[in-house]
C-alpha positions, -999 to +999 in steps of 0.1 A: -002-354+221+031-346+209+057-335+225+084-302+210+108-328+198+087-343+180+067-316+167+103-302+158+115-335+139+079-334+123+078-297+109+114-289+109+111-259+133+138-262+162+131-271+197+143-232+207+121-219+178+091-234+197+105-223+233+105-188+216+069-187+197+056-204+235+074-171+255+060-141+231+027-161+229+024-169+194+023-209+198+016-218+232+014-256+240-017-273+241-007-284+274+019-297+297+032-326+315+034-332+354+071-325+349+062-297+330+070-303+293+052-286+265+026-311+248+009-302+212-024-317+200-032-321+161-051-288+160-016-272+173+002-286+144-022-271+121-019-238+136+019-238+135+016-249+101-006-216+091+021-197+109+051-211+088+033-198+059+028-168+070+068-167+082+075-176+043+062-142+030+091-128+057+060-118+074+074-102+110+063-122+140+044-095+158+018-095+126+013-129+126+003-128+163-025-100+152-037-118+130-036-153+143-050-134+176-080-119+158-109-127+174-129-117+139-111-144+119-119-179+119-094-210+105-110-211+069-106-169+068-069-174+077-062-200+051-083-178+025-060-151+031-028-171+031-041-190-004-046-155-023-013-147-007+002-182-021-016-170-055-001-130-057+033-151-050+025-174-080+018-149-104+049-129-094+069-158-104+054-170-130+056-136-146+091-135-136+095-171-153+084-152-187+109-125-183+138-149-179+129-174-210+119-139-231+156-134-220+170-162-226+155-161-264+171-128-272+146-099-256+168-080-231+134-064-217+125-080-182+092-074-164+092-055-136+057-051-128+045-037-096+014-052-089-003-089-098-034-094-118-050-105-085-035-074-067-054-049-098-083-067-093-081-061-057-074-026-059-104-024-078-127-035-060-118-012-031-120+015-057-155+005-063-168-001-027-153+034-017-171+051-044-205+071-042-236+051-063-237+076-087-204+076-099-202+042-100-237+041-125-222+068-143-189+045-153-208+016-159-229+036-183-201+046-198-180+011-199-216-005-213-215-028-179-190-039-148-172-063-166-167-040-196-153-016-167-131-040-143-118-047-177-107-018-189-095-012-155-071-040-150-059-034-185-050-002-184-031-006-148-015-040-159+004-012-191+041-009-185+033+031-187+005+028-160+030+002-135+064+027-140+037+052-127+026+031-095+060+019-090+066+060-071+034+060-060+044+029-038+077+044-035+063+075-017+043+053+007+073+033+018+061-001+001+036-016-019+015-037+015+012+001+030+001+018+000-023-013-002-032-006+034-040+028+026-067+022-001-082-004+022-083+023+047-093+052+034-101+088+052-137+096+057-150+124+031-155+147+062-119+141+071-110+150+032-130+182+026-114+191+056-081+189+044-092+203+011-104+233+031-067+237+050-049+231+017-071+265+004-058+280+038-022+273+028-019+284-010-040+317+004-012+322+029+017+311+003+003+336-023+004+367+004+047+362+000+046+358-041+079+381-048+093+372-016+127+351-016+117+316-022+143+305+007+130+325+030+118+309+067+086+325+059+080+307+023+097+276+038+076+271+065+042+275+050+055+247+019+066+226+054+031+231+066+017+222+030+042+188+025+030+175+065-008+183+055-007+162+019+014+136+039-014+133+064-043+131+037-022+107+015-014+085+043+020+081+035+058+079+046+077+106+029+056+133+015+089+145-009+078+123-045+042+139-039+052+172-034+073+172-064+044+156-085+019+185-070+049+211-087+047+195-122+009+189-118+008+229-117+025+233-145-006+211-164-020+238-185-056+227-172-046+225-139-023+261-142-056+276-155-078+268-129-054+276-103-046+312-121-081+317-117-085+315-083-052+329-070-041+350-096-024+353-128+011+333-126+003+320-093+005+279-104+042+286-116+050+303-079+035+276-064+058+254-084+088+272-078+081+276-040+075+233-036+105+225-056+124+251-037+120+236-006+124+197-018+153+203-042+178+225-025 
């Protein structure tokens, strides 16, 4: 058993560090002297030690209690997450390595890439488990097999075109972990279709006002009630990027089309006007 002074002189955390992980709970002692002293066994050290990593990604110490706390998660299922956390980390740099010695050889152009290759592949694979069976034989018909698929996937999200993209998509969900978070967690399809079916609700309500002033409370408050509804289905922070997006998407002639059709002629453009109205002014 060790006691914190030595635990401090052998991981380089301070004695009031430890006081301070013991009184919120994260790293209790093992045990303590009859005077009362904290004392830390070998498995102790370990845990501290998983801790510390977590602490390097700046993790906050409230997250690594709920997960260090997690019943459902054994030692080997802690280190497996903090090793593809240690790998994401690698990539970044080593991609950031590339940038600088492409730099340093002449080519101004630095890589700012939002997500790792691990990261795509990740977000793939929750693309794939959330996705009905058919659809999913349908693509791999299509791609000639998975690998043929994941491939073409990771490919086209690693492009500078497809990251730039991403890179306000994460924006709009106030960082890239909770936009991860989000695909991990995705709404039901009940939840969905009923949001699909209050979104109809909303663009049959904002069509009533077409010719009205777009600044009026009346137009204002139905593109408020649109913003908070898309916030809620996205799952996200600030609903402003999206709303925006949702504007231009309406001008897509496609899109415009198919909303004409079921609204009325030139009722895309209003919709347009009415979103940007609110966001921009």
């Amino acid at each position: 058993m060790r006691t914190v002074k030595e635990v401090s002189e052998l991981t380089g955390v301070s004695t009031r560090t430890l006081h301070y992980y013991d009184e919120i709970g994260l790293f209790p002692p093992t045990d303590k002297s009859e005077a009362g002293y904290r004392l830390y066994d070998d498995r102790a050290i370990e845990i501290l030690q998983q801790i510390l990593f977590f602490r390097e990604f700046g993790i906050p110490l409230k997250d690594i209690k709920t997960v260090m706390k997690n019943p459902s998660l054994d030692r080997n299922q802690i280190l497996q997450l903090q090793r593809e956390m240690l790998v994401e980390k690698k990539e970044r740099m080593e991609r950031l390595i590339a940038s600088i010695d492409k730099v340093l050889k002449g080519d101004n152009k630095m890589d700012f890439s939002v997500f790792t290759k691990t990261e795509i592949e990740k977000m793939f694979q929750l693309m794939f488990d959330s996705m009905p069976e058919e659809m999913r034989q349908t693509a791999i018909g299509e791609f000639g097999s998975l690998e043929h698929w994941k491939k073409h996937y990771i490919e086209a999200v690693s492009s500078e075109d497809m990251q730039k993209r991403y890179a306000k998509v994460v924006e709009w969900y106030g960082g890239k972990d909770a936009y991860l978070s989000t695909l991990e967690n995705p709404i039901s399809r009940e939840v969905a279709e009923s949001y699909k079916k209050r979104e109809d609700t909303i663009r049959k309500k904002l069509i009533e006002k077409r010719g009205s002033d777009l600044n009026s409370f009346e137009v204002k408050a139905i593109i408020g009630e649109y913003g908070f509804v898309m916030k809620q289905v996205c799952q996200m922070k600030e609903e402003e990027g999206l709303m925006l997006a949702v504007a231009q998407s309406y001008r897509n002639r496609q899109c415009q089309q198919a909303i004409d059709q079921e609204y009325g002629e030139g009722a895309a453009e209003f919709f347009a006007q009415a979103i940007e109205a609110f966001y921009c002014n």
